[in-house]
One Martini backbone bead per residue (centre of mass of N, CA, C, O) as a GRO file, in nm:
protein
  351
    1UNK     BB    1   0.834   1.706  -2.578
    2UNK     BB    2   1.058   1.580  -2.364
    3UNK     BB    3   1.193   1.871  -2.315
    4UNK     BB    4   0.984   2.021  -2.228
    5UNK     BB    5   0.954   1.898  -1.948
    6UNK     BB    6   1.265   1.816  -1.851
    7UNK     BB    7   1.377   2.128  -1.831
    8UNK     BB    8   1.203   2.238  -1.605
    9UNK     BB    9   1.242   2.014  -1.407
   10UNK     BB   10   1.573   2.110  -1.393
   11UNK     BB   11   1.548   2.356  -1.302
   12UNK     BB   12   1.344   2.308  -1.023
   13UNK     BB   13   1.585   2.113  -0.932
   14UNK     BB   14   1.844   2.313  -0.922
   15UNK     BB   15   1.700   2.504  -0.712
   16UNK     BB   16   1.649   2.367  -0.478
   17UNK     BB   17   1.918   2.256  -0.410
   18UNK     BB   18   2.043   2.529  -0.336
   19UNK     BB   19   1.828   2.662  -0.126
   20UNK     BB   20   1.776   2.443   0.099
   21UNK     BB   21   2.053   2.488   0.244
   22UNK     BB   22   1.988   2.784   0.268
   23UNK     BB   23   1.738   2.767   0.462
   24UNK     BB   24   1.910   2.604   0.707
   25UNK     BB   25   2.055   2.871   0.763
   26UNK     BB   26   1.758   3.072   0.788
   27UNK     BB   27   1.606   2.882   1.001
   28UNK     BB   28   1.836   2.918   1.218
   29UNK     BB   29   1.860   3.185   1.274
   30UNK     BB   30   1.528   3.248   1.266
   31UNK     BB   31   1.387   2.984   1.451
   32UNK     BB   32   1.294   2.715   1.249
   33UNK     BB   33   1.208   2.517   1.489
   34UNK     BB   34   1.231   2.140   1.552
   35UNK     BB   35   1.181   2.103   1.905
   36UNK     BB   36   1.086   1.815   2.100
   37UNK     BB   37   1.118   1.991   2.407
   38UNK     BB   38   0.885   2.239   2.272
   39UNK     BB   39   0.717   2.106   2.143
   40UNK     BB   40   0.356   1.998   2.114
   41UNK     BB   41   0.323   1.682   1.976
   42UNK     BB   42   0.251   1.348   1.953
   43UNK     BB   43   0.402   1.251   1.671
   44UNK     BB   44   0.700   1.274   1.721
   45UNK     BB   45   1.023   1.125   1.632
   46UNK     BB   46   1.213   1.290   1.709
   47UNK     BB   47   1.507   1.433   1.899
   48UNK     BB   48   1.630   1.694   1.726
   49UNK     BB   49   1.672   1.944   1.644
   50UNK     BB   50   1.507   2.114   1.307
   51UNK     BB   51   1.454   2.280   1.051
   52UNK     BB   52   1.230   2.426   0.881
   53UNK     BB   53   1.065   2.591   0.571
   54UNK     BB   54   1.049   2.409   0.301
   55UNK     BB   55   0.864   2.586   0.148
   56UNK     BB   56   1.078   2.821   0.013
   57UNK     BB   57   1.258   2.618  -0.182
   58UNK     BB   58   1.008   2.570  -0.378
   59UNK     BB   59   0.854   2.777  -0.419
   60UNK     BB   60   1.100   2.960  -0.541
   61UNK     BB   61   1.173   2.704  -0.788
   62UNK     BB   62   0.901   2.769  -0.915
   63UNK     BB   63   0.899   3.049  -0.981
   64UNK     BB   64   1.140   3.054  -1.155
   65UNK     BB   65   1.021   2.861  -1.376
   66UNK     BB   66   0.769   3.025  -1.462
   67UNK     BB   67   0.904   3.263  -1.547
   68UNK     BB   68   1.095   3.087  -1.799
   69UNK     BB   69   0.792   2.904  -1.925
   70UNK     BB   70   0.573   3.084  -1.818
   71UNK     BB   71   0.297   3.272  -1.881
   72UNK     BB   72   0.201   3.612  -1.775
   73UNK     BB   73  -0.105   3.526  -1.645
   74UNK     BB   74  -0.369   3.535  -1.432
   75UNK     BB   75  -0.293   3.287  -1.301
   76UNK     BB   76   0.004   3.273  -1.272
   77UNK     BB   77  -0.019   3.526  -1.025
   78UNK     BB   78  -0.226   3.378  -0.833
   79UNK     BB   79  -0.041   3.170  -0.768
   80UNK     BB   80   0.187   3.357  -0.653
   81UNK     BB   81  -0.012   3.526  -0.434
   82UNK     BB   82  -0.104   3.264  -0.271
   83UNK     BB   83   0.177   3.085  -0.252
   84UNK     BB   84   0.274   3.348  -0.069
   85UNK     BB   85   0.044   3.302   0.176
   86UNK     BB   86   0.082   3.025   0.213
   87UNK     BB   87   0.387   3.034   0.296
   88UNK     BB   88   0.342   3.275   0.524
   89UNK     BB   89   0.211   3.106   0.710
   90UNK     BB   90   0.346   2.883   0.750
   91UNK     BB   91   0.593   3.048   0.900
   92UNK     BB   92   0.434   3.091   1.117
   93UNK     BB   93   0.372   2.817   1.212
   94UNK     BB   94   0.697   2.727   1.255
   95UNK     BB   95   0.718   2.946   1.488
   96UNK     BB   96   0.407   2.951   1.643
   97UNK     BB   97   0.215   2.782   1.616
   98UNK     BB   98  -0.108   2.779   1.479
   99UNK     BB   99  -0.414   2.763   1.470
  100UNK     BB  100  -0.612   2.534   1.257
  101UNK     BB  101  -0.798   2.751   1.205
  102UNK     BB  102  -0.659   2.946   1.075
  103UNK     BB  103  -0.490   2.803   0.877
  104UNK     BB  104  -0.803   2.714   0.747
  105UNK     BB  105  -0.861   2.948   0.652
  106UNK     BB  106  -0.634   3.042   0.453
  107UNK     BB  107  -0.688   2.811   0.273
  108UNK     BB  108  -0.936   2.879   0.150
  109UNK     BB  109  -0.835   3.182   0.070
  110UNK     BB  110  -0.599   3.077  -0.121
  111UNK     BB  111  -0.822   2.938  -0.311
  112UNK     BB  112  -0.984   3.167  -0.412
  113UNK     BB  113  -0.801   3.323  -0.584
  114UNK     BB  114  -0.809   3.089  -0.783
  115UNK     BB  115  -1.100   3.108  -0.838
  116UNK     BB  116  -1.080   3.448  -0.917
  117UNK     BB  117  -0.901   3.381  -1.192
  118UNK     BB  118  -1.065   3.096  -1.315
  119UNK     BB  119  -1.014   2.849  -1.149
  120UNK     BB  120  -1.223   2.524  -1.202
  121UNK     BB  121  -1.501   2.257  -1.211
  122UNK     BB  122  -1.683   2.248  -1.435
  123UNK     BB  123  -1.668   1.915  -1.468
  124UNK     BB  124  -1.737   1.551  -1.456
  125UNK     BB  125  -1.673   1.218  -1.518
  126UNK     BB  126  -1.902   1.009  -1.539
  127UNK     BB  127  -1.871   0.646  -1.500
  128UNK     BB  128  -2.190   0.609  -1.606
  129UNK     BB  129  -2.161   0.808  -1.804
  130UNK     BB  130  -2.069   1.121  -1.909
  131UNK     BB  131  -2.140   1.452  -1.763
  132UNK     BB  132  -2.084   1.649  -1.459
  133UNK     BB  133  -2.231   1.976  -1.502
  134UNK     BB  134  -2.148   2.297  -1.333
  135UNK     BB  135  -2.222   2.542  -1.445
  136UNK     BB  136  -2.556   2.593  -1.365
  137UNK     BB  137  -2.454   2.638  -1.123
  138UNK     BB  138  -2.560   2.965  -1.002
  139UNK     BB  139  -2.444   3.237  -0.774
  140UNK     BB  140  -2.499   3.552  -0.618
  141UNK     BB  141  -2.202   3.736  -0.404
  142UNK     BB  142  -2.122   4.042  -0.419
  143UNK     BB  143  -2.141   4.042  -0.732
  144UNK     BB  144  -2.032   3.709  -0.734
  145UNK     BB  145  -1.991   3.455  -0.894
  146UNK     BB  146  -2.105   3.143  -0.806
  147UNK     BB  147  -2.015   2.813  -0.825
  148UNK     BB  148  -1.991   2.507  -0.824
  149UNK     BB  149  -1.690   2.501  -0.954
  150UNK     BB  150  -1.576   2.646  -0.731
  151UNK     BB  151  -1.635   2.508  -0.491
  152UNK     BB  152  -1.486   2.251  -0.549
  153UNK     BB  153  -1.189   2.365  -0.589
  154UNK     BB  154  -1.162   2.464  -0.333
  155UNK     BB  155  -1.228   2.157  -0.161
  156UNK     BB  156  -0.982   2.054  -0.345
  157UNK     BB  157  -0.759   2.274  -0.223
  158UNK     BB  158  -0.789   2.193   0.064
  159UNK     BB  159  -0.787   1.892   0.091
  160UNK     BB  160  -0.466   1.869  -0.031
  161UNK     BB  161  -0.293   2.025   0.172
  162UNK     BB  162  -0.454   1.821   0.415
  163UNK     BB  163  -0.317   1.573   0.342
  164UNK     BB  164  -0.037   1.605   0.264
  165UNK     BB  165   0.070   1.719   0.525
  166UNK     BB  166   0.001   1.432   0.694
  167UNK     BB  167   0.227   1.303   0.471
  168UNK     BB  168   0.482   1.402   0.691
  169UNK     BB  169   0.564   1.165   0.940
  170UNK     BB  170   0.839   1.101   0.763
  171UNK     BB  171   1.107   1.092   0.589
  172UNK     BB  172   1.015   1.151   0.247
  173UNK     BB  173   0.705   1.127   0.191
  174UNK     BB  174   0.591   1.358   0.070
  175UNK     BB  175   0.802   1.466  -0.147
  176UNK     BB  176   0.745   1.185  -0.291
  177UNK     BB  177   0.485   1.194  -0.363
  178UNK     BB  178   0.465   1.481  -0.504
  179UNK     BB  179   0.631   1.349  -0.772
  180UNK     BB  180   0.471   1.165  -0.873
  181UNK     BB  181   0.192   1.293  -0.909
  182UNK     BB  182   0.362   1.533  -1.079
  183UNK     BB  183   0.384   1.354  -1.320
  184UNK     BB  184   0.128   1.225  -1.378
  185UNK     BB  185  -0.043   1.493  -1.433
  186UNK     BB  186   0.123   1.554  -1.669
  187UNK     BB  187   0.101   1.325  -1.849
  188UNK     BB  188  -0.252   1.346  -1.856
  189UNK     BB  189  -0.242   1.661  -1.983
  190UNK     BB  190  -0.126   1.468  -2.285
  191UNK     BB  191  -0.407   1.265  -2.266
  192UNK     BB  192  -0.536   1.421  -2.572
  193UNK     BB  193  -0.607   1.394  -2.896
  194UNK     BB  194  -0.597   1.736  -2.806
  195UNK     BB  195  -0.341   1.931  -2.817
  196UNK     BB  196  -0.266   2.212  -2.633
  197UNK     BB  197  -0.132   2.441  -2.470
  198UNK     BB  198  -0.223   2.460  -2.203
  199UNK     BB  199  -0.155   2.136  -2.221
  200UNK     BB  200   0.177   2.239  -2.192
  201UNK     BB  201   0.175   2.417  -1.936
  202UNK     BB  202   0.028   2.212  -1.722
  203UNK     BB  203   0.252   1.977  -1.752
  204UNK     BB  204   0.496   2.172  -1.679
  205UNK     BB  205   0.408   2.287  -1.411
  206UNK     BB  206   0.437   1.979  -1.292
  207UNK     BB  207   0.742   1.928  -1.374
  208UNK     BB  208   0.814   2.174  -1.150
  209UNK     BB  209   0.683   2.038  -0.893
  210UNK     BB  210   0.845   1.773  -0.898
  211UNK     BB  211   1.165   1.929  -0.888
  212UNK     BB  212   1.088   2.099  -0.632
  213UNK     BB  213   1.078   1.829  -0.462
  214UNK     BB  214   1.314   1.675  -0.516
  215UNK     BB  215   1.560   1.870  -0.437
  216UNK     BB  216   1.412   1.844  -0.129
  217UNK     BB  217   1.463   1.562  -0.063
  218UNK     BB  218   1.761   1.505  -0.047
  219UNK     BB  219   1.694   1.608   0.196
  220UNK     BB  220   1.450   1.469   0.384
  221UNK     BB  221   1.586   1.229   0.398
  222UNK     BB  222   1.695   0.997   0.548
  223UNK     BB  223   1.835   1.161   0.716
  224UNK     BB  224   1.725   1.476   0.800
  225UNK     BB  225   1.795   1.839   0.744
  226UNK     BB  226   1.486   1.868   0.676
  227UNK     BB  227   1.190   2.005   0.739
  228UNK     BB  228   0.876   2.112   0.565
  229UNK     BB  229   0.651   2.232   0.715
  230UNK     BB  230   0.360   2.426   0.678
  231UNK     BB  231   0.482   2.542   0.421
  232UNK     BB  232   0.441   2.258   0.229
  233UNK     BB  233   0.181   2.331   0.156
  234UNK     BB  234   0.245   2.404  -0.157
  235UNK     BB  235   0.208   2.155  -0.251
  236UNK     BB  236  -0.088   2.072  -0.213
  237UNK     BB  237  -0.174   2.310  -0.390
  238UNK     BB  238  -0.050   2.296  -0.662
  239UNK     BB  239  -0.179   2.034  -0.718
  240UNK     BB  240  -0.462   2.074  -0.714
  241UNK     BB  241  -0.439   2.322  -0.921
  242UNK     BB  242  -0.312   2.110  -1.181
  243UNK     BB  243  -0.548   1.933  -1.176
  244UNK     BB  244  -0.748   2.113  -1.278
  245UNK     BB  245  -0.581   2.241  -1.523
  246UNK     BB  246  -0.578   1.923  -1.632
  247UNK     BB  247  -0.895   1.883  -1.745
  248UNK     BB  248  -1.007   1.746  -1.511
  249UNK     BB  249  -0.793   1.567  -1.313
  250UNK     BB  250  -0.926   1.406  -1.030
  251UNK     BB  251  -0.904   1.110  -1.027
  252UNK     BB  252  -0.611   1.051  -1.079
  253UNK     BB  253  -0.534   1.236  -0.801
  254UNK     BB  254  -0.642   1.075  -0.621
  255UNK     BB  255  -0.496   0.752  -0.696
  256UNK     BB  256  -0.201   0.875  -0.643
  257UNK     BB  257  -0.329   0.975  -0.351
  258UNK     BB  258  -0.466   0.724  -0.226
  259UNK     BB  259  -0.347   0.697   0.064
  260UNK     BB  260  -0.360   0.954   0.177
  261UNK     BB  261  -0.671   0.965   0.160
  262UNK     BB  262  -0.759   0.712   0.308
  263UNK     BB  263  -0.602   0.798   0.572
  264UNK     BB  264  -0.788   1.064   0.622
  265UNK     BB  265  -1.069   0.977   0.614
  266UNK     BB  266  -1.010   0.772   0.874
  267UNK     BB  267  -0.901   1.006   1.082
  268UNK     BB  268  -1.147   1.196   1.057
  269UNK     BB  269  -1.355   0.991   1.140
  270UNK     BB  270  -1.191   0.907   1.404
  271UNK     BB  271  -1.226   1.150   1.558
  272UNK     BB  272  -1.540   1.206   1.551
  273UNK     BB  273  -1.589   0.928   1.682
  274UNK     BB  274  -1.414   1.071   1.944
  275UNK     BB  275  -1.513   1.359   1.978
  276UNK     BB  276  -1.303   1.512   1.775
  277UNK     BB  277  -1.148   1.713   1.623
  278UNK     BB  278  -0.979   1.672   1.306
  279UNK     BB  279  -0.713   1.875   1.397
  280UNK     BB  280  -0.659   1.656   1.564
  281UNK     BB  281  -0.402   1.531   1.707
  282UNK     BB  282  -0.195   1.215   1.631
  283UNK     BB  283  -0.108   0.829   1.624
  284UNK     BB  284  -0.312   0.730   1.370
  285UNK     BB  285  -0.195   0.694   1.143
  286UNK     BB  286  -0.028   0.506   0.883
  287UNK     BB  287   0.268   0.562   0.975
  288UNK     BB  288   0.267   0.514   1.301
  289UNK     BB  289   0.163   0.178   1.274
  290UNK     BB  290   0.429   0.121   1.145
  291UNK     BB  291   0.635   0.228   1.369
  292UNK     BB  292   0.490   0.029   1.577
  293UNK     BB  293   0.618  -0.236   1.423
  294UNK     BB  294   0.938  -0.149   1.289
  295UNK     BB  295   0.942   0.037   1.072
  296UNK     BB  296   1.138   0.226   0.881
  297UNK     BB  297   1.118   0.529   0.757
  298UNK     BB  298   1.240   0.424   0.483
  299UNK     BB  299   1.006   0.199   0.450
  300UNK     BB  300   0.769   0.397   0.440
  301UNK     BB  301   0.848   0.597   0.204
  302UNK     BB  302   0.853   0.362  -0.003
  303UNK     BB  303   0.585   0.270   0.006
  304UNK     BB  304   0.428   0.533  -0.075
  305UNK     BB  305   0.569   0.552  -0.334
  306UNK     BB  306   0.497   0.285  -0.489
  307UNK     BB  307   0.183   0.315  -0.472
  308UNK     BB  308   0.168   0.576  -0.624
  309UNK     BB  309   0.319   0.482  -0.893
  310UNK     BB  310   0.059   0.242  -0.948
  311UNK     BB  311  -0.153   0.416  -0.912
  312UNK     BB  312  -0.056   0.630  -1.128
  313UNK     BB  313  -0.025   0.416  -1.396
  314UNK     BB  314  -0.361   0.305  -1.350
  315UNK     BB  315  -0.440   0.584  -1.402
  316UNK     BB  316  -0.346   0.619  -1.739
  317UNK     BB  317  -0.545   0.336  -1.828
  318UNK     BB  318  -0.779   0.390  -1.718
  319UNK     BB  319  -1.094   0.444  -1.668
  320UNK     BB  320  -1.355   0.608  -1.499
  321UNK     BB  321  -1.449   0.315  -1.401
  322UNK     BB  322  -1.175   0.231  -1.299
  323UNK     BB  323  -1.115   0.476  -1.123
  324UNK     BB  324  -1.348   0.395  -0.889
  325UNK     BB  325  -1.265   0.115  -0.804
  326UNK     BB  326  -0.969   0.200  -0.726
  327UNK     BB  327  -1.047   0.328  -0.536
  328UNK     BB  328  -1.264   0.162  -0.343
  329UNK     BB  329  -1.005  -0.044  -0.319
  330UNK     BB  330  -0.810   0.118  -0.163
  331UNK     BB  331  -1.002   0.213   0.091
  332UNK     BB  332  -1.028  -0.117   0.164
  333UNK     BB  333  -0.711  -0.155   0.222
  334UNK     BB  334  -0.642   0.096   0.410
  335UNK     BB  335  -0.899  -0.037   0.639
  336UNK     BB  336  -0.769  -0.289   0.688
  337UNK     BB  337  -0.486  -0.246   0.749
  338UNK     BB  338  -0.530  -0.061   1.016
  339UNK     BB  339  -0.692  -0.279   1.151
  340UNK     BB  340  -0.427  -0.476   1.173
  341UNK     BB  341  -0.258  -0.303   1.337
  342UNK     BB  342  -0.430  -0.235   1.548
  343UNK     BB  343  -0.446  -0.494   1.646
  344UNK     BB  344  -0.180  -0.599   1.666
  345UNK     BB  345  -0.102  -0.422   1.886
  346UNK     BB  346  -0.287  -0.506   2.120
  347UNK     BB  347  -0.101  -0.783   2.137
  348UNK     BB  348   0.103  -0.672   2.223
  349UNK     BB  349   0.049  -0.542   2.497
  350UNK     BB  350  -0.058  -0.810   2.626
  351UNK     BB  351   0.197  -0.960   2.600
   0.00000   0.00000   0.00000
């Protein structure tokens, strides 16, 4: 079994470590450049132009991966088909800077695709006992069945996408964590009695899009030699839909990426209670408050890391009530976090 997925994850990381270099001599040709002196956003800290664009050879080393050892059925093309509109879109904005709403909008369309090929969340597993089933919720809209679980779906592979994106404010960040992500659900994906074929396709899925992440850090990691740029957003996307398709397995994925899920819920929150839109860029995040401590950006990414992987080992072990209190502790934990560095820095300010 660990062939199944070891060679898949070696060939998707083979194909990153490639592709990175060349798209970022495609990138600096094309001007898909973040450069500090004229790019307009707050959170910046870098110093140089750097080529955006990284979504190309993750995309890229993916879909080389998928065409190699999974089958071209109705999902596989659907995958391809909206990651690539995906994508363009993030080069879009790496080149434009599109506003936060078109975004917005595409990543919606992109994930219907996927919700309109059949991937859905038929049910979840109730924590206080039993499954919440939603087939039986269901309307007609222009000919096309939409049920509670396709909506579901959508509104998970959008939350994804954009949780996901917002954690990648210093190098290595990002794809470090998606790394890791990718790996306990493929792993959660063949924790079940009987192994179907399916679960070890959606398990390759899982550690296709983990080599196609890590070969992509090996540049990002500090210093960066590329940024991940709107277009990395296929990671966040690929995500969301693997882990619907690992039998709905959204608990796991939820608490392995549980650190940036706190820390979106509480930008959002806070964002909306200073009367401004959610997608209102700020220094608010979580490793902003960070960086204005003085913690240095490689341990700032080493740290996202070690949570995410603490957390996803714990979630391998949890009963689905053991994964519900971990949530809610994680949730608890990030929100005193991030209340008590907002302390210190007003406390440097006074002094």
């Amino acid at each position: 079994m660990l062939e199944l997925l070891l060679f898949p994850f070696s060939i998707a990381f083979a194909f990153s470590m490639i592709l990175t270099p060349i798209t970022i001599s495609f990138a600096r040709k094309f001007k898909l450049i973040d450069d500090p002196k004229t790019h307009q956003h707050p959170a910046i800290i870098h110093k140089k132009p750097l080529p955006r664009a990284g979504g190309i050879p993750i995309f890229l080393s993916i879909i080389a991966a998928m065409i190699l050892f999974l089958p071209d059925d109705r999902i596989f093309l659907s995958i391809i088909a909206a990651g690539a509109l995906v994508v363009a879109i993030g080069i879009l904005d790496d080149k434009f800077d599109l506003s936060p709403y078109i975004r917005f909008a595409g990543n919606i369309f992109c994930a219907s695709i996927i919700v309109l090929a059949g991937v859905e969340v038929p049910f979840i597993t109730n924590p206080l006992g039993g499954i919440l089933d939603f087939t039986n919720f269901s309307y007609q809209f222009l000919g096309i069945t939409i049920t509670a679980g396709s909506l579901l779906a959508i509104i998970w592979i959008v939350w994804v996408m954009n949780m996901l994106n917002w954690s990648k404010g210093v190098d290595g960040q990002m794809p470090g964590i998606a790394v890791i992500s990718a790996i306990i659900i493929g792993i959660a994906s063949l924790r079940f009695p009987i192994i179907t074929q399916n679960n070890i396709y959606t398990s390759q899925l899982s550690f296709i899009i983990g080599g196609a992440a890590l070969g992509f850090l090996f540049y990002n990691f500090y210093p960066a030699k590329i940024f991940p740029g709107y277009s990395a957003t296929i990671l966040g996307f690929m995500l969301g839909v693997v882990s619907i398709m690992s039998s709905v397995k959204l608990a796991t994925a939820i608490l392995v990426m549980g650190v940036p899920t706190a820390d979106a819920l509480f930008t959002i929150t806070r964002r909306i209670l200073s009367r401004k839109s959610p997608f209102w860029h700020d220094k608010g995040h979580l490793h902003h408050l960070l960086l204005a401590q003085g913690a240095s950006q490689q341990l700032i990414a080493l740290f996202y890391w070690l949570m995410s992987l603490l957390l996803g080992l714990f979630a391998l072990t949890l009963s689905s009530r053991g994964k519900l209190f971990a949530i809610i502790l994680v949730v608890v934990f990030v929100g005193a976090f991030i209340s008590s560095l907002k302390l210190f820095g007003k406390m440097k300010e006074e002094q």
